[in-house]
N, C-alpha and C positions, 0 to 999 in steps of 0.2 A: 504493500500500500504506500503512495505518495501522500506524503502533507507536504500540501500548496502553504504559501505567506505570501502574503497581499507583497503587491510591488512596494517597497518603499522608495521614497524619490527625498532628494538632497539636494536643495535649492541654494549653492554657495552663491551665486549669482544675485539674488534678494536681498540679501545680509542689508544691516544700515552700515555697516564700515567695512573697509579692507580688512582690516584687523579680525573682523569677526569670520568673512570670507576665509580668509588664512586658517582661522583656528577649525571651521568646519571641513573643508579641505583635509586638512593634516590628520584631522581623526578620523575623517571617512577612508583616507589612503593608509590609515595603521589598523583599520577596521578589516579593510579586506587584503593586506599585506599577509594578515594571519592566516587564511583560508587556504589551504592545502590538498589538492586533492591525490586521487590512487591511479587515475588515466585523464583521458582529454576528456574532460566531463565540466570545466570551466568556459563558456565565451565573456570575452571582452570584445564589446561592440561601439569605435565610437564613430558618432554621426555630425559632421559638420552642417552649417544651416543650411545650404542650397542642395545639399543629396537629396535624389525624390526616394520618398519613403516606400515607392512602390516594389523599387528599382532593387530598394535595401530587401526588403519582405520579400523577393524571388531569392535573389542569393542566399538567403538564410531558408529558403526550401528545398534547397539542393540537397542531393546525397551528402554526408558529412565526410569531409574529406578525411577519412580515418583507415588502417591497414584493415584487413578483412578481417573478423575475432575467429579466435583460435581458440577459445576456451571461454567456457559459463562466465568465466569474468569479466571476458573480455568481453564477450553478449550483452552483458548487464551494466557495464561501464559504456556504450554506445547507445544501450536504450536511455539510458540516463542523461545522455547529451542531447538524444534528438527530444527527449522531454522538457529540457530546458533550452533548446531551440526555440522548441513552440510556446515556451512560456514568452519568449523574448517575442517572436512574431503578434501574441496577444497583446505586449507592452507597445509596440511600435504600433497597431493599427488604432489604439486606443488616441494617441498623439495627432492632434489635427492639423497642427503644425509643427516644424523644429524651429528651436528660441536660437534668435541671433546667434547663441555662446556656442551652437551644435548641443548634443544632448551623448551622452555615456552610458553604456547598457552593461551590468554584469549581471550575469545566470549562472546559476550553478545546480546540478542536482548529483548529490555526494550522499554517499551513504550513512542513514544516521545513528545514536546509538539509539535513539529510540522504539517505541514498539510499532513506527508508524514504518518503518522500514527506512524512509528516502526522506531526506528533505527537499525542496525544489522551493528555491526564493531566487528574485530578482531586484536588484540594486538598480535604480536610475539616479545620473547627478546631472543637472548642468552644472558646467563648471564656471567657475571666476573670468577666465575668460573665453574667447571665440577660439575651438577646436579650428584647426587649420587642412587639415587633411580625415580619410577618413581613415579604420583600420576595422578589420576583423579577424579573433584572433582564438583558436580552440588549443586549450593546453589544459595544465592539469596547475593552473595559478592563474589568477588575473594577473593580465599586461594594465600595470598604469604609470608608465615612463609617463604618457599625454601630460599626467596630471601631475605626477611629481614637477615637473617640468615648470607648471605653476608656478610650485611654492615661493614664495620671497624667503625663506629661509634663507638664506644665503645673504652675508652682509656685504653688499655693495659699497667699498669706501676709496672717497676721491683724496688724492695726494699732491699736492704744489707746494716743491722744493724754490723760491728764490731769495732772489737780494736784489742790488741795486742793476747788475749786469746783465743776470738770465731768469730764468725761471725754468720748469720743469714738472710736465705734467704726469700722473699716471693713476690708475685704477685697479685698485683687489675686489675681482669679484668670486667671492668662496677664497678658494686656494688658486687663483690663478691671477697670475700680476700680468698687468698691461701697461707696455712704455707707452704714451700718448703722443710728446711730440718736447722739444724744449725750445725756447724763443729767447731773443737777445734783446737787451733794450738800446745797444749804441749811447749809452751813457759815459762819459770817461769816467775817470776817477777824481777826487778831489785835489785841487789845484794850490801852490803853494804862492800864489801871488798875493800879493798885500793891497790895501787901497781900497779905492772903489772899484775898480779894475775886479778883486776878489768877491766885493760881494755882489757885482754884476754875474760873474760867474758861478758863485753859490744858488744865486735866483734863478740861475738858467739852469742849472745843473737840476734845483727841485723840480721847475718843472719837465723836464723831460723825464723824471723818473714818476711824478704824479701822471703823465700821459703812461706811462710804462705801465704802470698799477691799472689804468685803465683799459689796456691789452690783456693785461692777466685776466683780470675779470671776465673779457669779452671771452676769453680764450676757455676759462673757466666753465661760463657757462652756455659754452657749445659743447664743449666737451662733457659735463659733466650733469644737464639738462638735457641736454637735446640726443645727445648720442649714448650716455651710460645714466641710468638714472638711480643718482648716487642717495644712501641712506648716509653716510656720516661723510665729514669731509678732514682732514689732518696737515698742516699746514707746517713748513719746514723750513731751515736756514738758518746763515750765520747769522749772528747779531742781531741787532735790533728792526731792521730791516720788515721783516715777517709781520712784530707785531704795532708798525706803523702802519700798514695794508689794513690788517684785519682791524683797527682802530680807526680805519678811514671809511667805513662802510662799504668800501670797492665792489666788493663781490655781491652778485644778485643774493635777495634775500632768506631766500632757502637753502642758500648753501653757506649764508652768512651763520644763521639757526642752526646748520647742521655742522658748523665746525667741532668736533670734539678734543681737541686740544694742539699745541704748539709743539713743534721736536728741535731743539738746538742741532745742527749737521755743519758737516766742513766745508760742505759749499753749496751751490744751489744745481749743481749739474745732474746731468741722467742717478750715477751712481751716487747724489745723494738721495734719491727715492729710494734705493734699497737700504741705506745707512735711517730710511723714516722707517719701515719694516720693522726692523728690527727692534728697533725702541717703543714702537708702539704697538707691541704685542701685547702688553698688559691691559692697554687704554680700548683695544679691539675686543679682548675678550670679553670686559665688562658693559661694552658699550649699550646704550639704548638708543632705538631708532629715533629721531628726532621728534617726531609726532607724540610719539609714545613717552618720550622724555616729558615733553610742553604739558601735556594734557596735567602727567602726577603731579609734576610740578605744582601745577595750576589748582588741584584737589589739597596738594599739603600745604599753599599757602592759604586755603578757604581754610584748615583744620587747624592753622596756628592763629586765624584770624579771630575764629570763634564765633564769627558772625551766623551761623546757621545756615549757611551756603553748601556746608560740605556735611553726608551723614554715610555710615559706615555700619557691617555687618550686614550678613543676607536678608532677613526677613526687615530692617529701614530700606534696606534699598528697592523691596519687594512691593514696601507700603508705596514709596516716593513714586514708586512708578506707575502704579495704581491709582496715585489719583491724579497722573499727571504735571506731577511739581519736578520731576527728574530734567534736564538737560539732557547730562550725558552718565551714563553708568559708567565703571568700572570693574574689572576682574581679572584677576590672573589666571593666564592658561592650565596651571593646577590644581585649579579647584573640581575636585572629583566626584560630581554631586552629579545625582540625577533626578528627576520627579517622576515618581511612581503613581499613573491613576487608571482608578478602577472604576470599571463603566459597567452599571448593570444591565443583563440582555435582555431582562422583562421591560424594565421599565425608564433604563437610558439616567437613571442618578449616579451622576460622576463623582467622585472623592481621591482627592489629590494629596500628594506628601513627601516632602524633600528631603531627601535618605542622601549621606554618603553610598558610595556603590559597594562599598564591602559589606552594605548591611541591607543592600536590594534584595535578596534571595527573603532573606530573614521576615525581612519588613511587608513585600509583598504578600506573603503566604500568612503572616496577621491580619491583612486587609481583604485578604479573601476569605478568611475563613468566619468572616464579621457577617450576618445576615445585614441582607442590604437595609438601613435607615426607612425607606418608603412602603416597598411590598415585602418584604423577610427573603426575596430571594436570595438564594448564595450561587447564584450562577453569571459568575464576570468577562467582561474584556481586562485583559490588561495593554495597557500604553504607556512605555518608558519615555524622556525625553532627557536631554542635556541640560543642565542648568544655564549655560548659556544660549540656548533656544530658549526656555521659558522668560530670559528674562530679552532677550532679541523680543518674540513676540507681545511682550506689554511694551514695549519700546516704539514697538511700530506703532504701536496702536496712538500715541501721543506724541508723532513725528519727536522721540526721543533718539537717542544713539546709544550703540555699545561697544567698548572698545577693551579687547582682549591684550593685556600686557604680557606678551611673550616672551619677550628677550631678557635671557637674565644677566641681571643688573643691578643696581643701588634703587633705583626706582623700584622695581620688582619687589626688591625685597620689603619696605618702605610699604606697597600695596600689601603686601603677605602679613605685615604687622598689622594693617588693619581688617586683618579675619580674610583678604582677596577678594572683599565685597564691598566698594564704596560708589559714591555717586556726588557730582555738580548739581546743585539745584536752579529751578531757574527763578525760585523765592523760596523764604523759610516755610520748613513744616510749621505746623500749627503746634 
């Protein structure tokens, strides 16, 4: 016997932030990272937006491209694919359209330990962003390169080595460094003539190096806007030089915001980006995305304020957002909570309750085994959710936001001291 489970579908594309995106993403791709099967009893199907869906639903009719079985198992591991073919064919005719992003199809039917024999579920995501290509893929694991491929994990950070002569640009994204380009400014050096004669030459001297600083910039943010789109940026060079620049506001403003600190180097050449490398290994590993920085920021200086602006722990943040006083929430990506609700099948009375997950098993099986409050039934639906869905979902509801603190960091931690659960208001509770 097959036990069917409803398609469930994963809308990273919806989210109210990138951040929340990322964090639905990341748990759907270690969700079914786990999933292992015994043969080709796995498809991963993804669909970009202009594939006609008819086109898709014939080739997923086909014979399944599989060696002939040789054995009961091998019989029983192919009936099992084309079952979850056709589950996937029933997912796709169901879709009246594909969404801008394309749409991601995983089936699986693997053998279970249960007494039902088979399990047969299907996984739909759109994702964060627009699939590019399509793919269809039958193995005994889901293929999700598409998706990891997503991830922002990976910290993007921009580098400019100068001084008063050169500069020098370059980019780490993950582990892989990029020379960018290095530029000269035709500045001489300082001049040992006396008089006015000297400080005509001083005047002329700053400005060409203020014109210089405004090349950097431009250079900056082509490079590091327009062609790599950088999360932190780290600024390098002899002497004082560096921190006359970044004191002069030169650089566009989001890379002004994203600088995360200064590195003393011997010069301002190619090989002093790798001499920044080096020294700001420490500042890289703790770093916070810029965004993610501003925002805690912004929360601990409402909580040192005292004004009623800022409230903290799950169930205030719960309230706030519930009657609509929230802005924006808060939470770190380790908060491991899920909501357990149970839906009665006489008569449709829900009862909700926010369990850590090591004590989901525990907790559910108390709430079932409770006669329902309205008719005494004891016959339920069960519906898990993430804690950061349930609190995505009242967020929507009052054009709120929520923004998942993931990168660890000083901030990070800072949020984890306030339980992982706080919130910006946009007036005092009552």
């Amino acid at each position: 016997m097959v036990s069917e489970k409803n398609s469930r579908f994963h809308g990273c594309q919806i989210a109210t932030t990138n951040s929340v995106k990322q964090h639905k993403l990341r748990k759907f791709i270690a969700c079914m990272s786990d999933k292992k099967g015994r043969g080709l009893e796995f498809v991963s199907l993804y669909i970009p937006q202009k594939a006609p869906i008819d086109e898709v639903v014939a080739l997923l009719k086909q014979e399944p491209d599989c060696a002939a079985p040789k054995s009961e198992s091998d019989r029983d591991a192919k009936d099992r694919l084309v079952k979850a073919l056709k589950k996937t064919i029933g997912s796709l005719k169901l879709q009246a359209k594909i969404s801008e992003n394309g749409l991601a199809i995983f089936a699986e039917a693997s053998n279970a330990s249960n007494a039902d024999g088979e399990d047969l579920s299907v996984e739909e995501i759109i994702p964060p962003e627009p699939l590019t290509s399509f793919l269809y893929q039958i193995d005994d694991h889901f293929h999700l390169e598409p998706l990891r491929e997503m991830l922002r994990n990976q910290k993007v950070v921009g580098f400019i080595a100068l001084d008063s002569k050169e500069a020098s640009f370059g980019v780490l994204n993950g582990e892989q460094f990029e020379l960018i380009e290095n530029i000269t400014s035709g500045v001489s050096g300082k001049s040992g003539k006396g008089g006015s004669s000297q400080r005509r030459y001083e005047r002329e001297r700053d400005m060409a190096i203020t014109n210089f600083f405004h090349r950097i910039a431009e250079h900056a943010a082509k490079a590091f806007l327009e062609n790599h789109q950088v999360t932190a940026m780290i600024l390098g060079g002899p002497g004082q030089t560096k921190e006359d620049f970044l004191k002069g506001d030169f650089l566009h403003y989001e890379l002004q915001n994203a600088v995360l600190s200064t590195v003393d180097t011997q010069s301002a050449s190619k090989e002093a980006l790798r001499e920044m490398l080096d020294k700001s290994v420490e500042v890289r590993q703790n770093m916070c995305a810029p965004d993610e920085r501003r925002i805690v920021q912004r929360l601990l200086a409402a909580v040192a304020k005292q004004d009623g602006l800022a409230i903290y722990g799950l169930d205030t943040v719960l309230i706030g957002l519930k009657t609509g006083k929230v802005e924006v929430a808060l939470v770190t990506n380790n908060t491991d909570m899920v909501e357990i609700d149970v839906v009665c099948k006489k008569c449709s009375l829900s009862r909700a309750k926010i369990v850590d997950t090591a004590k989901k098993v525990q907790v559910t099986q108390e709430m079932i085994s409770q006669p329902c409050e309205s008719c005494s039934a004891v016959d339920y639906e069960v519906e898990e959710k993430d804690v950061i869905d349930v609190l995505e979902d009242l967020a929507s509801q009052t054009n709120a936001r929520v923004e998942v603190i993931s990168t660890e960091s000083n901030e990070k931690a800072q949020l984890s001291a306030l339980s992982g659960f706080a919130a910006i208001l946009r007036y005092r509770l009552q």
